[in-house]
Each structure stands twice: as structure tokens, then as C-alpha cells.
HTML snippet that shows the backbone in 3Dmol.js (N, CA, C, O; Angstrom):
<script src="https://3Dmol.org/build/3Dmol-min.js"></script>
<div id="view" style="width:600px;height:400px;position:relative"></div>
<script>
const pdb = `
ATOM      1  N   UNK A   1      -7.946   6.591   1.188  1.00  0.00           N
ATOM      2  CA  UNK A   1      -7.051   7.325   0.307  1.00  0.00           C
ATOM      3  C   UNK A   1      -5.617   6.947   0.668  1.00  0.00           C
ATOM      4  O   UNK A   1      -5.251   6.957   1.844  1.00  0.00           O
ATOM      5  N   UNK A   2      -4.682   6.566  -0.485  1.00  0.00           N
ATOM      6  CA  UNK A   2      -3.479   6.246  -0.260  1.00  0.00           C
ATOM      7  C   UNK A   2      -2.815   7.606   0.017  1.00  0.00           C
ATOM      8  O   UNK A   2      -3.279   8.740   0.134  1.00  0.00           O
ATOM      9  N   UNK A   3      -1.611   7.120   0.079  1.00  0.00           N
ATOM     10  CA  UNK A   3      -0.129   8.093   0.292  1.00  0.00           C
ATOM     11  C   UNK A   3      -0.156   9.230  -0.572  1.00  0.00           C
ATOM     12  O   UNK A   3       0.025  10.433  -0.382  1.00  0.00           O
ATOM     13  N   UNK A   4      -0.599   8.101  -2.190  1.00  0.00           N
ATOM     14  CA  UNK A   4       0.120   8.552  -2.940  1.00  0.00           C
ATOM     15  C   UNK A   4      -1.167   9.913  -3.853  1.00  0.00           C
ATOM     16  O   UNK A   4      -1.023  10.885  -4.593  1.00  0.00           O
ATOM     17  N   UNK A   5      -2.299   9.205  -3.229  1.00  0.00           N
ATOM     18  CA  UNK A   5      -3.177  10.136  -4.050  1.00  0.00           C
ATOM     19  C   UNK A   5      -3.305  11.566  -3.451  1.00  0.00           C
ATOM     20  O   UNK A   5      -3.636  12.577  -4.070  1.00  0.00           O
ATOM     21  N   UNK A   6      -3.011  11.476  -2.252  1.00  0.00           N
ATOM     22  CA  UNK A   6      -2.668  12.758  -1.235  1.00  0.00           C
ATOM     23  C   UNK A   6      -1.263  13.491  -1.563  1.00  0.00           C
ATOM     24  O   UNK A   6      -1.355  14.712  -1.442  1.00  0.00           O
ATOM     25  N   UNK A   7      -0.346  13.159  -1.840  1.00  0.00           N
ATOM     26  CA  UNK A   7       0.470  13.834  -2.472  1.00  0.00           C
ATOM     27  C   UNK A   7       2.022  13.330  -1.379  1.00  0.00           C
ATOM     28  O   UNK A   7       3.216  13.480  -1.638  1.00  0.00           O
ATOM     29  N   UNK A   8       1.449  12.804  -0.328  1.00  0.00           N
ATOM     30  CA  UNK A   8       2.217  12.476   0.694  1.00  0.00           C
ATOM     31  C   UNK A   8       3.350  11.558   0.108  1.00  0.00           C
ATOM     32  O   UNK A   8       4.408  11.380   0.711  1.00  0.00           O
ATOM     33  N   UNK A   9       3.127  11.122  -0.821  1.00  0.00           N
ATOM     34  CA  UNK A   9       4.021   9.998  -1.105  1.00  0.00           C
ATOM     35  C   UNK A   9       5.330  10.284  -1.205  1.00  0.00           C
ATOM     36  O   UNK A   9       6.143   9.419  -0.880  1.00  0.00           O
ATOM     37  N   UNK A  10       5.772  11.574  -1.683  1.00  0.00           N
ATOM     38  CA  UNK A  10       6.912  12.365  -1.674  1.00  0.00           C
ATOM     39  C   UNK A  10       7.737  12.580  -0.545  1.00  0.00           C
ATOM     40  O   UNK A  10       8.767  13.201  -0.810  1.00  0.00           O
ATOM     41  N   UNK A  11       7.543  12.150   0.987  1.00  0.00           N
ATOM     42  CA  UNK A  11       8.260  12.557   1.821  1.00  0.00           C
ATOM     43  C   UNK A  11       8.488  11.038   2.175  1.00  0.00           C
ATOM     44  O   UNK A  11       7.826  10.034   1.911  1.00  0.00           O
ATOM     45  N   UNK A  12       9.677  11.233   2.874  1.00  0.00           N
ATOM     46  CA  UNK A  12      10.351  10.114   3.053  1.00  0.00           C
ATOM     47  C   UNK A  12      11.312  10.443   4.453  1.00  0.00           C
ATOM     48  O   UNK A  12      11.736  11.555   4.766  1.00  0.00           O
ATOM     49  N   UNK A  13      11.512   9.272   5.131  1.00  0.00           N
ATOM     50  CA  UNK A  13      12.143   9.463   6.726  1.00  0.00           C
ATOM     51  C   UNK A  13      13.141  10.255   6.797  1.00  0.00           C
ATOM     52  O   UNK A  13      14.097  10.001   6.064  1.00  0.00           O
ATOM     53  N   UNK A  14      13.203  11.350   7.630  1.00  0.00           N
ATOM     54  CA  UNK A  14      14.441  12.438   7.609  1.00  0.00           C
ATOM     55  C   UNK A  14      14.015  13.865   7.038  1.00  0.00           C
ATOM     56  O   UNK A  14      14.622  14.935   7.088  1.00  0.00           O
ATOM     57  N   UNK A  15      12.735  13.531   6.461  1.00  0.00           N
ATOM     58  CA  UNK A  15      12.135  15.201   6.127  1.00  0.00           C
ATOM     59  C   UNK A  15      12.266  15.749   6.956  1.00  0.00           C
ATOM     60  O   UNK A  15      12.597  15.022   7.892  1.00  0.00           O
ATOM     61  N   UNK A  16      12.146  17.404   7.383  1.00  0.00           N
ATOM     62  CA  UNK A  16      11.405  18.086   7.851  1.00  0.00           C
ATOM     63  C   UNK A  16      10.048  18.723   7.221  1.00  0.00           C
ATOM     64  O   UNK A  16      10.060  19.382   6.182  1.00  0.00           O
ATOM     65  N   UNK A  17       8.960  18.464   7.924  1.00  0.00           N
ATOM     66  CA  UNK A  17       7.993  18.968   7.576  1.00  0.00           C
ATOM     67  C   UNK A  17       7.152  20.140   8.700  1.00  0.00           C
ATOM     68  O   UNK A  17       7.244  20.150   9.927  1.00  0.00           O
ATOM     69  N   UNK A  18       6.467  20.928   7.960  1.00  0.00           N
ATOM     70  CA  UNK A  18       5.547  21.839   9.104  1.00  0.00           C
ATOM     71  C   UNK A  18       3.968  21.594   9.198  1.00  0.00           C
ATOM     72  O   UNK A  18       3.363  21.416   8.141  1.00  0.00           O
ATOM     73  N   UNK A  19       3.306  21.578  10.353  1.00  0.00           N
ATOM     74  CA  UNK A  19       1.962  21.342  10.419  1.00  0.00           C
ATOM     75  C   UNK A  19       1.022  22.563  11.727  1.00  0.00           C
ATOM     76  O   UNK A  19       1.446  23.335  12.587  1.00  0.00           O
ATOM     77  N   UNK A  20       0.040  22.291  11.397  1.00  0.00           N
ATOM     78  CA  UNK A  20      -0.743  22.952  11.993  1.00  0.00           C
ATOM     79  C   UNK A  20      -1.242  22.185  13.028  1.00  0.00           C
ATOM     80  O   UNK A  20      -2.097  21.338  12.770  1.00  0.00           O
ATOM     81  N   UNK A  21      -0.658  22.422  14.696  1.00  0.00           N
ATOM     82  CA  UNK A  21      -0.795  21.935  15.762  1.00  0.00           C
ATOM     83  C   UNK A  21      -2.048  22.516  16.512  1.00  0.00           C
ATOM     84  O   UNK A  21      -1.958  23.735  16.660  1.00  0.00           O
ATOM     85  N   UNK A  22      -3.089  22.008  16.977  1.00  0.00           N
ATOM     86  CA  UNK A  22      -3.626  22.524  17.743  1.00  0.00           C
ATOM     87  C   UNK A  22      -3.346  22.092  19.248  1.00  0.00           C
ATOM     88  O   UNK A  22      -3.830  20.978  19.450  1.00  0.00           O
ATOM     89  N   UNK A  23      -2.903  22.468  20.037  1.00  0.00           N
ATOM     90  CA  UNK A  23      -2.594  21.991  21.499  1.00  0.00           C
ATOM     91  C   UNK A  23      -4.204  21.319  22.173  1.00  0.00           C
ATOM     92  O   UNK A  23      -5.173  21.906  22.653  1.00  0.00           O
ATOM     93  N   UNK A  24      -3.959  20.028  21.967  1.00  0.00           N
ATOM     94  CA  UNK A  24      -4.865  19.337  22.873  1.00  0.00           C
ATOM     95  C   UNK A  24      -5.576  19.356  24.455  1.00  0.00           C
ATOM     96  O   UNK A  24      -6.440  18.713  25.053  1.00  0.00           O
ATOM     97  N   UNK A  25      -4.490  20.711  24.787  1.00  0.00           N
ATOM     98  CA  UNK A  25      -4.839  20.896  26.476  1.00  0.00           C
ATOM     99  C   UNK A  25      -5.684  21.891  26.350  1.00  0.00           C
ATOM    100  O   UNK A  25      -6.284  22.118  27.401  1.00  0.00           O
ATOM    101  N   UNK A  26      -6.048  22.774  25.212  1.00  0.00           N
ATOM    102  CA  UNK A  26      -6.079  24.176  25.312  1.00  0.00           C
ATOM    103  C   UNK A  26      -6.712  24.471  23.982  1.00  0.00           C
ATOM    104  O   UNK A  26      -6.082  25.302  23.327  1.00  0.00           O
ATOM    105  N   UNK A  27      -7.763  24.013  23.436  1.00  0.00           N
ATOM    106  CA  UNK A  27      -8.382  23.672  21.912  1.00  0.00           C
ATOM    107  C   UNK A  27      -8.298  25.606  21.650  1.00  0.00           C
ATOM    108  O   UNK A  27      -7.868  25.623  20.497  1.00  0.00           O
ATOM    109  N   UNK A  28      -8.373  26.289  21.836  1.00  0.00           N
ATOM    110  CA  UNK A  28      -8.427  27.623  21.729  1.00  0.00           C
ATOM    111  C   UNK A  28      -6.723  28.193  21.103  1.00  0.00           C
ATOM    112  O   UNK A  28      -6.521  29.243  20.492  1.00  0.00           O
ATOM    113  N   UNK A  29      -5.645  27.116  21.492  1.00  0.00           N
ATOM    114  CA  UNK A  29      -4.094  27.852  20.768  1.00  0.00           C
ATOM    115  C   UNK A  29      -3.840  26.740  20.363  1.00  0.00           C
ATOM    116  O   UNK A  29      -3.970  25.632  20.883  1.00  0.00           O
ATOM    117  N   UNK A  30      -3.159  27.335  18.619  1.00  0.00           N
ATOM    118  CA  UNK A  30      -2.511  26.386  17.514  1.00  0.00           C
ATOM    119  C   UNK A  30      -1.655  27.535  17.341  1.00  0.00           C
ATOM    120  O   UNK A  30      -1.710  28.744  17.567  1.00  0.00           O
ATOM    121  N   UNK A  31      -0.610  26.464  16.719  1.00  0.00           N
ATOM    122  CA  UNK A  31       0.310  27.471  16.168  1.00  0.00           C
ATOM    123  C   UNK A  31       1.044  26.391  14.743  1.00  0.00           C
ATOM    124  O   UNK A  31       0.710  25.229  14.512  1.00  0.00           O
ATOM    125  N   UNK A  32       1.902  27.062  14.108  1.00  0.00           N
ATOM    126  CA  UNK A  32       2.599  26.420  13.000  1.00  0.00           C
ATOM    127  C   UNK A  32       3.908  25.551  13.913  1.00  0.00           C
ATOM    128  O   UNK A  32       4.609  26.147  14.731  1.00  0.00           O
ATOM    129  N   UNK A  33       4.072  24.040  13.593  1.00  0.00           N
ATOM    130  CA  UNK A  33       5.197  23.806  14.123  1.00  0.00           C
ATOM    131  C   UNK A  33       5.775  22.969  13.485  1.00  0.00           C
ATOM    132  O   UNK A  33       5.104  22.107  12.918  1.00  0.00           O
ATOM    133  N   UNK A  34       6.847  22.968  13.406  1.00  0.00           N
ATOM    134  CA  UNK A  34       8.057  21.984  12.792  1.00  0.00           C
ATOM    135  C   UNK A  34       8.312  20.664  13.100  1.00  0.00           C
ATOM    136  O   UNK A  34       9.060  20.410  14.044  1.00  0.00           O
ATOM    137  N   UNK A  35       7.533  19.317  12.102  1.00  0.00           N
ATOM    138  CA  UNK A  35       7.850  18.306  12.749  1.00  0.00           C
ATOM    139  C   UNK A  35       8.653  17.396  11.852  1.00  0.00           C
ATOM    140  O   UNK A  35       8.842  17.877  10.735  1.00  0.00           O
ATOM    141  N   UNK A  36       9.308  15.889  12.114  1.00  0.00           N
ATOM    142  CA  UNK A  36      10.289  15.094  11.275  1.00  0.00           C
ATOM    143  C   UNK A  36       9.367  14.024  10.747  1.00  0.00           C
ATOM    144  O   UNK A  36       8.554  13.399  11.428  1.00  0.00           O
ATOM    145  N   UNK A  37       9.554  13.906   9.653  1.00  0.00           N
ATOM    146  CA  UNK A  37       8.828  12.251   9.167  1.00  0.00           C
ATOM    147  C   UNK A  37      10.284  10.866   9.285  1.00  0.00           C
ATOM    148  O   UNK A  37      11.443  10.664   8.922  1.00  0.00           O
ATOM    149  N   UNK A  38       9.203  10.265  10.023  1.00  0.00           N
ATOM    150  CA  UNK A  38      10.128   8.921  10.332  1.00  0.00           C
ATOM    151  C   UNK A  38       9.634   7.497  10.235  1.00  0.00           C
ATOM    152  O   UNK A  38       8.646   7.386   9.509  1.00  0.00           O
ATOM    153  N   UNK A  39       9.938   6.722  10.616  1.00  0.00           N
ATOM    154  CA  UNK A  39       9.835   5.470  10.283  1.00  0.00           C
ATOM    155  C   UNK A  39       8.894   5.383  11.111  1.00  0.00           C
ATOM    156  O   UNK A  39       9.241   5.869  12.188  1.00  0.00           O
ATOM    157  N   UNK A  40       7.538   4.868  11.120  1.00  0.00           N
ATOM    158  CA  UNK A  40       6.761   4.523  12.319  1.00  0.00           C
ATOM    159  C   UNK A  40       7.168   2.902  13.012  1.00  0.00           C
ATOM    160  O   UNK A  40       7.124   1.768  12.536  1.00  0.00           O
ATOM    161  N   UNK A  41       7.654   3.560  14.633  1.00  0.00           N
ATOM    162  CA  UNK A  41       7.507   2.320  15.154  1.00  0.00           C
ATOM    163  C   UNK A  41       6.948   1.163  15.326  1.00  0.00           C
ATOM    164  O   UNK A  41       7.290  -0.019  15.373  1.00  0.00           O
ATOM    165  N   UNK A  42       5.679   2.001  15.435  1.00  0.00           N
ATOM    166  CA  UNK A  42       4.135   0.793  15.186  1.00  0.00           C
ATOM    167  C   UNK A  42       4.203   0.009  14.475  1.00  0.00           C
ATOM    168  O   UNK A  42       4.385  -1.206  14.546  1.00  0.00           O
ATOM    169  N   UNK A  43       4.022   0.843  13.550  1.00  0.00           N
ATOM    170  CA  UNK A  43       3.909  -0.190  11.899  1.00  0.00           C
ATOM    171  C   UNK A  43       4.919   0.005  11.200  1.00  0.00           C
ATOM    172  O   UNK A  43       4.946   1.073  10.588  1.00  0.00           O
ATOM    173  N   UNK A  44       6.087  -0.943  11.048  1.00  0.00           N
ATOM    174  CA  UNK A  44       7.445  -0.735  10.036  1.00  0.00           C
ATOM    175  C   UNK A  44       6.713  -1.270   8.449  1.00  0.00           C
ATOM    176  O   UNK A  44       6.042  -2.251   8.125  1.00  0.00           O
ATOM    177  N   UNK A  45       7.237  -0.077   7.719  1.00  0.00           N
ATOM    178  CA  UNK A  45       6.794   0.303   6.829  1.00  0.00           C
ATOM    179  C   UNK A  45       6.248   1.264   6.357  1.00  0.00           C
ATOM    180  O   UNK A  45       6.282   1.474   5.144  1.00  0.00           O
ATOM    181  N   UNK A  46       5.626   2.055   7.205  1.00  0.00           N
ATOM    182  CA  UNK A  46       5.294   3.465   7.310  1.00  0.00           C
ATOM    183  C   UNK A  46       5.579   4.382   7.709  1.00  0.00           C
ATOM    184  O   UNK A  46       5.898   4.521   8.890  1.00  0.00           O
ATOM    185  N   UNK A  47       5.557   5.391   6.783  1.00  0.00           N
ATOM    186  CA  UNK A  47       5.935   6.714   8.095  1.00  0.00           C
ATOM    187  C   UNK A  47       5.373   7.218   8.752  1.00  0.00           C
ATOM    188  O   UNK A  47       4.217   6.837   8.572  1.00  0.00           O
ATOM    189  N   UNK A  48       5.420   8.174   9.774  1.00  0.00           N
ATOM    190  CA  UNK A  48       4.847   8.983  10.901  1.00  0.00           C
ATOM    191  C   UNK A  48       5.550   9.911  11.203  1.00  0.00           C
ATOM    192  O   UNK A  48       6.761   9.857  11.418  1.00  0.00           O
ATOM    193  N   UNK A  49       4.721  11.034  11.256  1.00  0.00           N
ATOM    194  CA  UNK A  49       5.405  12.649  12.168  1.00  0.00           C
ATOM    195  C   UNK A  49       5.583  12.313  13.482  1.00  0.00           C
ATOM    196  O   UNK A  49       4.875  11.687  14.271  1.00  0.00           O
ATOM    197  N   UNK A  50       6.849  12.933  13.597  1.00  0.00           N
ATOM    198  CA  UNK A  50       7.295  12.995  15.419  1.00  0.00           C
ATOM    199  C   UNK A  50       7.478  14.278  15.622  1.00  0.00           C
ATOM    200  O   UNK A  50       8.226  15.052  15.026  1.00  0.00           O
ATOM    201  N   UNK A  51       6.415  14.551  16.904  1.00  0.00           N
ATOM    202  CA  UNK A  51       6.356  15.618  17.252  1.00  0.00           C
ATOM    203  C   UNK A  51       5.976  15.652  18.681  1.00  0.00           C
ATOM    204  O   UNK A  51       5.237  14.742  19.057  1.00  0.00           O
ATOM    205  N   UNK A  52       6.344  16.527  19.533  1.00  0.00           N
ATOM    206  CA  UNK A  52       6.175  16.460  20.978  1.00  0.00           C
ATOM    207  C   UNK A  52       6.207  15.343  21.109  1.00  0.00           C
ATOM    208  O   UNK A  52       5.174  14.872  21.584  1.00  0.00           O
ATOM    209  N   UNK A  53       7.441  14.257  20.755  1.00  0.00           N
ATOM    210  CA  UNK A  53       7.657  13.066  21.560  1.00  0.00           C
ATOM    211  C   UNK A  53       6.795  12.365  21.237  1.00  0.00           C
ATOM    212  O   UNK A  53       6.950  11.248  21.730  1.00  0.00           O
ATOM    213  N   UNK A  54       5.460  12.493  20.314  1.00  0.00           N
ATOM    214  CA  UNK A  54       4.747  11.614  19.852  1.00  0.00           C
ATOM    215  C   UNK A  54       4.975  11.294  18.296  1.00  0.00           C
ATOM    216  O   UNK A  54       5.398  12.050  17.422  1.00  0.00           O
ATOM    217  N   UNK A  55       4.541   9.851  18.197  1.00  0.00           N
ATOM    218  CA  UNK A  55       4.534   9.311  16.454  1.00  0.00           C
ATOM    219  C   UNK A  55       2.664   9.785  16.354  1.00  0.00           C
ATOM    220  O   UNK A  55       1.826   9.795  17.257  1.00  0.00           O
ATOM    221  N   UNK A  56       2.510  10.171  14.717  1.00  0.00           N
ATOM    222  CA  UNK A  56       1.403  10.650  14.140  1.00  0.00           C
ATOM    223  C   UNK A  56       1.595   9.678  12.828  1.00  0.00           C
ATOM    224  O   UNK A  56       2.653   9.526  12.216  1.00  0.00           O
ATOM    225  N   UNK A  57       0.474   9.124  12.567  1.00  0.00           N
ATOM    226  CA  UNK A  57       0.431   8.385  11.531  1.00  0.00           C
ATOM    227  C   UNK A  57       0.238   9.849  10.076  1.00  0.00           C
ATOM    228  O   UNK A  57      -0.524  10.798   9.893  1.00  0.00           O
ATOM    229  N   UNK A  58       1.384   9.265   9.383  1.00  0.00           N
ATOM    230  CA  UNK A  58       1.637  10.234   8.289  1.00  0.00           C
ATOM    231  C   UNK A  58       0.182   9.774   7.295  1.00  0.00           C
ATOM    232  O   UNK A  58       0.241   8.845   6.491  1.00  0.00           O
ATOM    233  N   UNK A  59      -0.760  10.389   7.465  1.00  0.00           N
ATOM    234  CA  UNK A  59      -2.110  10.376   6.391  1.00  0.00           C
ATOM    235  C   UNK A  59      -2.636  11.655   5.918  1.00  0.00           C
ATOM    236  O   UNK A  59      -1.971  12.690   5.876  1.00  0.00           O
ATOM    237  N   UNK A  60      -4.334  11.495   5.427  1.00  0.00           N
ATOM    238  CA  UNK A  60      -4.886  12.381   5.139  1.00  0.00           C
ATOM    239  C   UNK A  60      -5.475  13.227   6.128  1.00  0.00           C
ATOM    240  O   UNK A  60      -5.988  14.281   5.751  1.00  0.00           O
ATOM    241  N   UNK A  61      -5.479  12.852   7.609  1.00  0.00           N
ATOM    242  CA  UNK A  61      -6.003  13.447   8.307  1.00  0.00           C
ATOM    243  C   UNK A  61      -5.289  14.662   8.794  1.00  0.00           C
ATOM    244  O   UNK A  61      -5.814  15.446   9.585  1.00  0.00           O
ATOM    245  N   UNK A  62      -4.081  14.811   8.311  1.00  0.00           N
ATOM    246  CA  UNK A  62      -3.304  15.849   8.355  1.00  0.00           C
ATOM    247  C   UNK A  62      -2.832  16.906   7.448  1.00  0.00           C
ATOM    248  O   UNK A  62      -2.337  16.417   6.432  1.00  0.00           O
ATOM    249  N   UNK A  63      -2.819  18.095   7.472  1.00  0.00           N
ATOM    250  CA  UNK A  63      -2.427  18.987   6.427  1.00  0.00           C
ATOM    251  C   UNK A  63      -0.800  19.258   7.048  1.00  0.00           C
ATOM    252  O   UNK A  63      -0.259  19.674   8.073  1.00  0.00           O
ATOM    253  N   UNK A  64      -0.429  18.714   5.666  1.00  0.00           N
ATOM    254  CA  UNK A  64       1.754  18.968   6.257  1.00  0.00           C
ATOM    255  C   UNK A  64       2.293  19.452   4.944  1.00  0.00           C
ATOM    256  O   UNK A  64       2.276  18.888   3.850  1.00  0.00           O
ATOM    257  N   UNK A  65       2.789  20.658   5.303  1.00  0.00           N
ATOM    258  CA  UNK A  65       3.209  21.460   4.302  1.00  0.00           C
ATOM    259  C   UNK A  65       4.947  21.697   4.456  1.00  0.00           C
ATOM    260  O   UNK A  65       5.499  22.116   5.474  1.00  0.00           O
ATOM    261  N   UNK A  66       5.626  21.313   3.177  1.00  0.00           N
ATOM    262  CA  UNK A  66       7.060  21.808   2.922  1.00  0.00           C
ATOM    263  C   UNK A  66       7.745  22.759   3.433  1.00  0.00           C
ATOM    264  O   UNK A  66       8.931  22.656   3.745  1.00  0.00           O
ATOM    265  N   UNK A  67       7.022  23.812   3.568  1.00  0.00           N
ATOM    266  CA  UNK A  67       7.867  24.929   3.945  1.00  0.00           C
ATOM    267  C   UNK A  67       6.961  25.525   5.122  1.00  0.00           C
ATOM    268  O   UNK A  67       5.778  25.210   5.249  1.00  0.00           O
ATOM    269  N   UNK A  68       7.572  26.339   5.899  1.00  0.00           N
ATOM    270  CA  UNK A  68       6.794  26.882   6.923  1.00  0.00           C
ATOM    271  C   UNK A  68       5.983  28.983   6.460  1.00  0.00           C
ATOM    272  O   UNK A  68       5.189  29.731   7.031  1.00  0.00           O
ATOM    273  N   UNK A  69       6.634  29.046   5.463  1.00  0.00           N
ATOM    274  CA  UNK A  69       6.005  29.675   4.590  1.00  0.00           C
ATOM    275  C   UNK A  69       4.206  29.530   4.510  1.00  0.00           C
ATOM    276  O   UNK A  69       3.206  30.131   4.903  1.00  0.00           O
ATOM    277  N   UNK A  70       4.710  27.907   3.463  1.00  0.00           N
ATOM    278  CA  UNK A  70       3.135  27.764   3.251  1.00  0.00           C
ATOM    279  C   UNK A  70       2.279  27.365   4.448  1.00  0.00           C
ATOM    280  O   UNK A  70       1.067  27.561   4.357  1.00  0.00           O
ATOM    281  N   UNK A  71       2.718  26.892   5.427  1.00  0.00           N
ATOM    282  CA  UNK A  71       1.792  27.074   6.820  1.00  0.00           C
ATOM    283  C   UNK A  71       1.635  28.082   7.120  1.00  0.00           C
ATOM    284  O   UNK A  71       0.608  28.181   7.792  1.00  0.00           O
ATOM    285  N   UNK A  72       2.180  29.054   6.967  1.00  0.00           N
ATOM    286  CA  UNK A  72       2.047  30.033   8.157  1.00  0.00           C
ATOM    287  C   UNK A  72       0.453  30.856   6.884  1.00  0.00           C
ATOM    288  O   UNK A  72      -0.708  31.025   7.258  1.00  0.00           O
ATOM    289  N   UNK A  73       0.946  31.140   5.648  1.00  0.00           N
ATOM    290  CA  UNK A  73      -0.202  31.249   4.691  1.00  0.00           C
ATOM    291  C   UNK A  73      -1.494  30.716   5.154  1.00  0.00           C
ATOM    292  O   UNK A  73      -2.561  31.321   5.258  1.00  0.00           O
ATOM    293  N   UNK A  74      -1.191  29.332   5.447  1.00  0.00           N
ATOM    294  CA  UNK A  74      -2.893  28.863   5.551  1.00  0.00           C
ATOM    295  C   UNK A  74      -3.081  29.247   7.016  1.00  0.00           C
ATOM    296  O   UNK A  74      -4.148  29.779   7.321  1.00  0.00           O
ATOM    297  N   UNK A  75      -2.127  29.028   7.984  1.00  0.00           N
ATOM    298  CA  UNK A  75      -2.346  29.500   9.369  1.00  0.00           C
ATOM    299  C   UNK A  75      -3.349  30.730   9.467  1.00  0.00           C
ATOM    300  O   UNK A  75      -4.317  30.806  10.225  1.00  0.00           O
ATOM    301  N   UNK A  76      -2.877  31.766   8.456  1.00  0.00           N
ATOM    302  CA  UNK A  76      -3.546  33.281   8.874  1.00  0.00           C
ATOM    303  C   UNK A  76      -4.613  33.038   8.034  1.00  0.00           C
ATOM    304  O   UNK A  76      -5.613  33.754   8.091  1.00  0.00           O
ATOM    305  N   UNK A  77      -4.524  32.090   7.239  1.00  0.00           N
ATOM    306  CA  UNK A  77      -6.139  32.204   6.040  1.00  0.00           C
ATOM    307  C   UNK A  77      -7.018  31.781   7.273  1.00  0.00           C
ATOM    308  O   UNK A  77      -7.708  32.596   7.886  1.00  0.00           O
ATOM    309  N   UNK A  78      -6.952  30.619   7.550  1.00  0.00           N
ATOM    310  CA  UNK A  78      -8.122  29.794   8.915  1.00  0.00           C
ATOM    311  C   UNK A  78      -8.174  30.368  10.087  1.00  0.00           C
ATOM    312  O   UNK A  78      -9.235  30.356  10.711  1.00  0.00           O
ATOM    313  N   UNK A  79      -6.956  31.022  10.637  1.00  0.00           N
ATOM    314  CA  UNK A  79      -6.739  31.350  12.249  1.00  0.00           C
ATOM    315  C   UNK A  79      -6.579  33.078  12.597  1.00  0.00           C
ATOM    316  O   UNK A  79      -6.598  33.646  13.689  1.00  0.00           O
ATOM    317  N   UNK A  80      -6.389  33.736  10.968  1.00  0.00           N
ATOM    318  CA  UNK A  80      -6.016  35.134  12.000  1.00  0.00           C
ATOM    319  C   UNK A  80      -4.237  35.106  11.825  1.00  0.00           C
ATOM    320  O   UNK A  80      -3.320  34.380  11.444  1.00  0.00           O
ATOM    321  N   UNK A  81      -4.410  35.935  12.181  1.00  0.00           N
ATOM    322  CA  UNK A  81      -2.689  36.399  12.804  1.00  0.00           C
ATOM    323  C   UNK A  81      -2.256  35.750  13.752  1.00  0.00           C
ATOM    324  O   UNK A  81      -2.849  35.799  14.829  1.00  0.00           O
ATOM    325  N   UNK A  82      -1.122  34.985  13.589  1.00  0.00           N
ATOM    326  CA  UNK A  82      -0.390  33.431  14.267  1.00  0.00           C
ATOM    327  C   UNK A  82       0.027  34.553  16.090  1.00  0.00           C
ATOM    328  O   UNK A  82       0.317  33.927  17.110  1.00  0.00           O
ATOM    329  N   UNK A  83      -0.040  36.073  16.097  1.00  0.00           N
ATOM    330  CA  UNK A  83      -0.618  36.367  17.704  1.00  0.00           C
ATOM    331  C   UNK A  83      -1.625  36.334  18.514  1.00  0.00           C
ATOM    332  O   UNK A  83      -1.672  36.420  19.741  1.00  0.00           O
ATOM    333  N   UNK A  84      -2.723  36.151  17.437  1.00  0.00           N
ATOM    334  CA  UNK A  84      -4.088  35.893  18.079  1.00  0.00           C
ATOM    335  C   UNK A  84      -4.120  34.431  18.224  1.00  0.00           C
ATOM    336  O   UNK A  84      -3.477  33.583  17.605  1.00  0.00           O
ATOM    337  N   UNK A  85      -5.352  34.243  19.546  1.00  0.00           N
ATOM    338  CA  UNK A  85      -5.747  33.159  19.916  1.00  0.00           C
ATOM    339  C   UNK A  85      -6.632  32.800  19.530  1.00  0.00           C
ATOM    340  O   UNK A  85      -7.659  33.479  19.528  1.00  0.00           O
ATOM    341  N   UNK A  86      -6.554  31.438  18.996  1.00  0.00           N
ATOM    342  CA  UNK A  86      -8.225  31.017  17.796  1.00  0.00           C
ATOM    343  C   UNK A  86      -9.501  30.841  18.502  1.00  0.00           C
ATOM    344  O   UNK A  86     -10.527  30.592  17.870  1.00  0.00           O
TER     345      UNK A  86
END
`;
const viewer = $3Dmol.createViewer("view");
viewer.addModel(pdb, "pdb");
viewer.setStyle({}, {cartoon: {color: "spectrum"}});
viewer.zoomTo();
viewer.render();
</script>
């Protein structure tokens, strides 16, 4: 699936975008967090989320939402109340 059929195609380097992090140390806490779309180093030509100092290849394997609004919406639809631990 491209960019564009995902809807992704719309963001461009310098966004801010929000996503649903699950902390890799600790599979039990996610929270909503604020990350930038940028130029991926890797591959010039593409973008990628930077977040905790890491590049994320900007795809489908990610749900990245405009506003932190609409995360926090799906946050409590899947997770509960963003105080509870998943």
C-alpha cells in the first residue's frame, strides 16, 4: 500500500503529528505522543517520524493522527483511560 492510498500522502517534512506509542521496555504502558515528520535519512525521498531520537518509516504500519484530540479518542476507545495501564 502506497502513501497515498493510506491517506499519508498529505503530510509533508515539518508536520507535527500524534501517534500511539507503546514503550518497547514495558509492552503494558502506551501513551499518546507527539512526533515530527521528516526527511528520512535512510532513504532520501521519504519521510519518517522522529521520535525518541529515532527515524520510523512513515507507512501503514502506523496509525498517525493530526490532532492529539483524535488520538487521545482512539487511545480511550482501545486502551481505557490514558491513566490506566494497558
Amino acid at each position: 500500500m502506497d502513501l497515498n492510498e493510506q491517506g499519508l500522502a498529505q503530510y509533508q517534512a515539518g508536520d507535527v503529528v500524534y501517534v500511539i506509542y507503546r514503550n518497547p521496555h514495558t509492552q503494558n504502558v502506551a501513551n499518546v505522543q507527539e512526533a515530527a515528520v521528516v526527511n528520512n535519512p535512510d532513504n532520501p525521498g521519504e519521510l519518517a517520524l522522529f521520535l525518541y531520537e529515532t527515524y520510523y518509516p512513515l507507512n501503514d504500519q502506523l496509525a498517525v493522527y493530526q490532532s492529539e484530540n483524535e488520538a487521545m479518542e482512539d487511545f480511550q476507545f482501545y486502551f481505557g483511560s490514558p491513566d490506566m495501564e494497558v
